[in-house]
Steps between C-alpha positions, in 0.01 A plus 500: 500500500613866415605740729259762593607861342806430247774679268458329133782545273479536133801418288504593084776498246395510135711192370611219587910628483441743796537240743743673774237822469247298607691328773578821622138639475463134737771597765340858534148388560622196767719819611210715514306245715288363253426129608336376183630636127354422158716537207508456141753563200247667240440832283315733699216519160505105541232324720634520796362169706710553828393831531148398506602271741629747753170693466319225587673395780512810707263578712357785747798697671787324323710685252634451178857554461675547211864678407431714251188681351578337135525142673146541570298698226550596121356866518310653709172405408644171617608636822210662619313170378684310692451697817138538403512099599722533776325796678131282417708204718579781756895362421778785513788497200856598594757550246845494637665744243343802371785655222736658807140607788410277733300153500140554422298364711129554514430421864659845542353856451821593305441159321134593411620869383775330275233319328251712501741681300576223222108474535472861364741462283364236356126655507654821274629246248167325459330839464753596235414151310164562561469840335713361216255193471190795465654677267570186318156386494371831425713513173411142411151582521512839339687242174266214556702252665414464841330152538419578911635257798558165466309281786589645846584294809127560667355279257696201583368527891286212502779293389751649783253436781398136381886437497530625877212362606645179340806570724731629251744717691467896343887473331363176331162666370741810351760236305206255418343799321802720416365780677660722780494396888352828574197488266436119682537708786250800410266266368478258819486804730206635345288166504618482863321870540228434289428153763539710816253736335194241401 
């Protein structure tokens, strides 16, 4: 049986040559005090199985631990995903080298101001693409082109809560369907509401 409240470790090189860097991402986390570490040799655009392992293992109060931000997440869509899952778990993420500051850690209020910064970043980026994507669309539709959204998440919902019902765990339901975790997530929490509300 697991301990109560633990420090998971998640170790990433991108190929399968990069052996010592991953044995030294290994000896930081074990240094770090991480008693359990997941770790995989793969591209970080690849499917990343051990990484979806690590999410599903944690659970309330532990914390994630990884040694770098780019061990952990592609962009920062990816990031703030990722947290998105972690925060829903009520699990903290510490990164043990932040380019020269110190560790982030989010059980921290300097932690939580760190990312709240990448957050914003990351928010200002999205509104940039988004205002590009408009203007996009507008011009398509002002030629004739546009051809509107393809099929959205929302209308796969049925299928998503038959699979958890089904006890599919939510990381499953996302890879089964080749959808993000969050949407599972979005979509789950609303039948939940829409229950306590009937």
């Amino acid at each position: 049986m697991r301990q109560k409240i633990m420090l998971v470790g998640y170790a990433r090189t991108s190929s399968l040559g990069q052996v010592a860097g991953l044995e030294g991402q290994e000896r930081e986390l074990h240094a770090a005090g991480c008693q359990k570490v997941f770790r995989e040799q793969v591209s970080s655009v690849a499917k990343r199985d051990q990484l979806e392992a690590a999410l599903d293992y944690v659970r309330e109060g532990d914390s994630l631990v990884v040694t770098k931000l780019d061990r952990l997440a592609r962009s920062v869509g990816d990031l703030l995903a990722i947290v998105a899952l972690l925060e829903s778990k009520k699990v903290g993420l510490r990164v043990l080298s932040m380019s020269g500051s110190q560790p982030l850690d989010t059980g921290t209020a300097t932690g939580r101001l760190m990312l709240a910064v990448i957050g914003a970043v990351g928010q200002a980026e999205r509104e940039a693409m988004l205002e590009r994507q408009r203007e996009g669309i507008a011009t398509a539709q002002r030629d004739g082109k546009y051809k509107g959204r393809a099929p959205t998440v929302r209308r796969r919902a049925d299928e998503i809560i038959r699979l958890k019902e089904a006890g599919v765990t939510p990381t499953e339901i996302a890879m089964r369907l080749g959808i993000g975790r969050a949407s599972v997530y979005r979509i789950l929490g609303e039948a939940d509401g829409e229950r306590a509300a009937a």
